[in-house]
C-alpha positions as CSV (number, residue, x, y, z in Angstrom):
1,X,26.9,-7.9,-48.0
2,X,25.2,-11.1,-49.0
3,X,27.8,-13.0,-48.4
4,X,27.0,-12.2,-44.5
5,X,23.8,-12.4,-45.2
6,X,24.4,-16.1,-46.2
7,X,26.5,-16.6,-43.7
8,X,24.2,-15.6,-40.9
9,X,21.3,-17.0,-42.2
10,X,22.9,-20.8,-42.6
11,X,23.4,-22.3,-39.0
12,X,19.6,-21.3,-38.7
13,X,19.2,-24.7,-40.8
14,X,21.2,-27.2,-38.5
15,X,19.3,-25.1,-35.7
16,X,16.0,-26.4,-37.3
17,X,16.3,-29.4,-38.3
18,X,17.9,-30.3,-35.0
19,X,14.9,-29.1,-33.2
20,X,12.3,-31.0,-35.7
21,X,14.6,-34.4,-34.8
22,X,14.5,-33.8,-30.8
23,X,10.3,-33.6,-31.7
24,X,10.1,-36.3,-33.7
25,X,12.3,-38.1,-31.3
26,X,10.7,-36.8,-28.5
27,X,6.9,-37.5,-29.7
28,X,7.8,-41.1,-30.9
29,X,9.6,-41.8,-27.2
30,X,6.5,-40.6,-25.4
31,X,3.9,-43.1,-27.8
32,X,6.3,-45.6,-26.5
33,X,5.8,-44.4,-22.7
34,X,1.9,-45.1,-23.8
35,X,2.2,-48.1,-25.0
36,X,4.2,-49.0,-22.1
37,X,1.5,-48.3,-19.9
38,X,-0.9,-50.8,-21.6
39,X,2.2,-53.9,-22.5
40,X,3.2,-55.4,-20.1
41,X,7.3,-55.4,-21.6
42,X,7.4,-52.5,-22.6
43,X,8.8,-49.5,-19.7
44,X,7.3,-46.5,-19.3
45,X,9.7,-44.4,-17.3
46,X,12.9,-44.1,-20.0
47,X,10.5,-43.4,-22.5
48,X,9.1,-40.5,-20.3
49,X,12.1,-39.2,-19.6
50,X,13.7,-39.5,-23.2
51,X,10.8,-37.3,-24.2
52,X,11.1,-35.1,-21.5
53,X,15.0,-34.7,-22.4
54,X,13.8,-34.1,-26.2
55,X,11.0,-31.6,-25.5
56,X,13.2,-29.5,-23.0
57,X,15.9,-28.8,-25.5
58,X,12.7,-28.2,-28.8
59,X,9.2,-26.8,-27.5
60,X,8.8,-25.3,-23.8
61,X,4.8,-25.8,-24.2
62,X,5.6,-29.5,-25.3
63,X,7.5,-29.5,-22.2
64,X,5.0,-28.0,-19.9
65,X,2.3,-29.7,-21.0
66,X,4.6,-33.1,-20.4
67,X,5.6,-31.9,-17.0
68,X,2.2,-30.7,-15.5
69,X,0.7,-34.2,-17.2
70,X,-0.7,-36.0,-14.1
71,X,0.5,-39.6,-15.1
72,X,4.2,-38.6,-16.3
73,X,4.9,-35.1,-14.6
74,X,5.6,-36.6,-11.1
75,X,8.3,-39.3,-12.3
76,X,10.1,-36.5,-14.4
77,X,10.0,-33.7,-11.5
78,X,11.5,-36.3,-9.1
79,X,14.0,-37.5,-11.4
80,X,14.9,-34.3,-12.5
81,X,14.9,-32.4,-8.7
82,X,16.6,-36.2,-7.2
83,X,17.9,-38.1,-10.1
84,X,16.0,-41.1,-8.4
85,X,12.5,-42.8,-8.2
86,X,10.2,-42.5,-5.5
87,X,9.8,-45.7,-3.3
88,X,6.1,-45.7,-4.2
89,X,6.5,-45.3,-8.3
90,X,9.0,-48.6,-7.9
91,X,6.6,-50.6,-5.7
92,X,3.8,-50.0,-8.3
93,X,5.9,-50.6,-11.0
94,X,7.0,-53.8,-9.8
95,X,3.6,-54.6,-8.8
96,X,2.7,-54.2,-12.2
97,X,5.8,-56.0,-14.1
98,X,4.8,-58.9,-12.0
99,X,1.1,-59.3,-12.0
100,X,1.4,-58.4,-16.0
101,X,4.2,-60.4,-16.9
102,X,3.4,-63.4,-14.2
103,X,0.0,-64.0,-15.0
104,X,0.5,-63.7,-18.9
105,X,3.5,-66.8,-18.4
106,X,1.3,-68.6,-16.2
107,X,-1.8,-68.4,-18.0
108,X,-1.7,-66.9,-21.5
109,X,1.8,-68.9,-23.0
110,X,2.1,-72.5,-23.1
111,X,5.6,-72.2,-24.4
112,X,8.1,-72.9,-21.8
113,X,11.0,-71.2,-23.4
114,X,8.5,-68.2,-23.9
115,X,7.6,-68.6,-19.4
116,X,11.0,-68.3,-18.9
117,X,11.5,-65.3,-21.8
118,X,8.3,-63.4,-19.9
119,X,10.2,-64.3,-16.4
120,X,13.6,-63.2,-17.4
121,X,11.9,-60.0,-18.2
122,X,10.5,-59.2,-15.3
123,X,13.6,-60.0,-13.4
124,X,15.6,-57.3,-16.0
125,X,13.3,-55.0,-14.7
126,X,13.5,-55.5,-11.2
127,X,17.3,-55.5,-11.9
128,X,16.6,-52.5,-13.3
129,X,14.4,-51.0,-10.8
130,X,17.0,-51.8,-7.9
131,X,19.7,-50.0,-9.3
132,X,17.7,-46.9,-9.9
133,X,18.2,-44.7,-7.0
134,X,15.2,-44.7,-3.9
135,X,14.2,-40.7,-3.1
């Protein structure tokens, strides 16, 4: 008898912990998101959906509250409804990679390796961006 009893009671461990890693995972990707929003190299959308993919599979209300957010619930409902980005989320988010990025090598460096480091990123990004399905 308490061998079962062991024996039932261990994969509740694994089971756990998993779900403690997927929140910790989850909850450092979304801080990312928020810094994203506010740095200028740093992305927003992977980070939003890496948390979403997290929080889906650990805490439904972590997930809710994620999806129903009005800054990152649009981006992971389309995604997740069209596995794509809408034309209008792409347009601002190149608008903002640009005007971020471009006016911080134009005006805030004086390095030029670090212009052309600021300008290759923006052009990873737009890479990036193009490649990512239109809905």
């Amino acid at each position: 008898m308490d061998e079962q009893h062991i024996a039932c009671s261990q994969p509740a461990k694994p089971k756990r912990l998993l779900r403690w890693l997927l929140l910790g995972i989850g909850s450092l990707s979304l801080g990312m998101a928020g810094l994203g929003l506010v740095l200028p190299g740093l992305p927003v959308t992977p980070f939003v959906l890496l948390a979403a993919a997290c929080y889906v599979r650990s805490s439904e209300r972590l997930y809710r509250w994620l999806e129903s957010n009005p800054a990152f619930g649009p981006v992971i409902t389309t995604w997740r409804e069209q596995r794509g980005l809408t034309l209008s989320t792409k347009l601002i988010t190149l608008a903002l990679v640009w005007l971020m990025l471009g006016s911080a090598a134009l005006w805030l460096v004086e390095s030029v390796w670090m212009r052309g480091v600021l300008i290759g990123l923006a052009i990873v990004k737009t890479g990036v961006l193009w490649r990512i399905r239109t809905v």
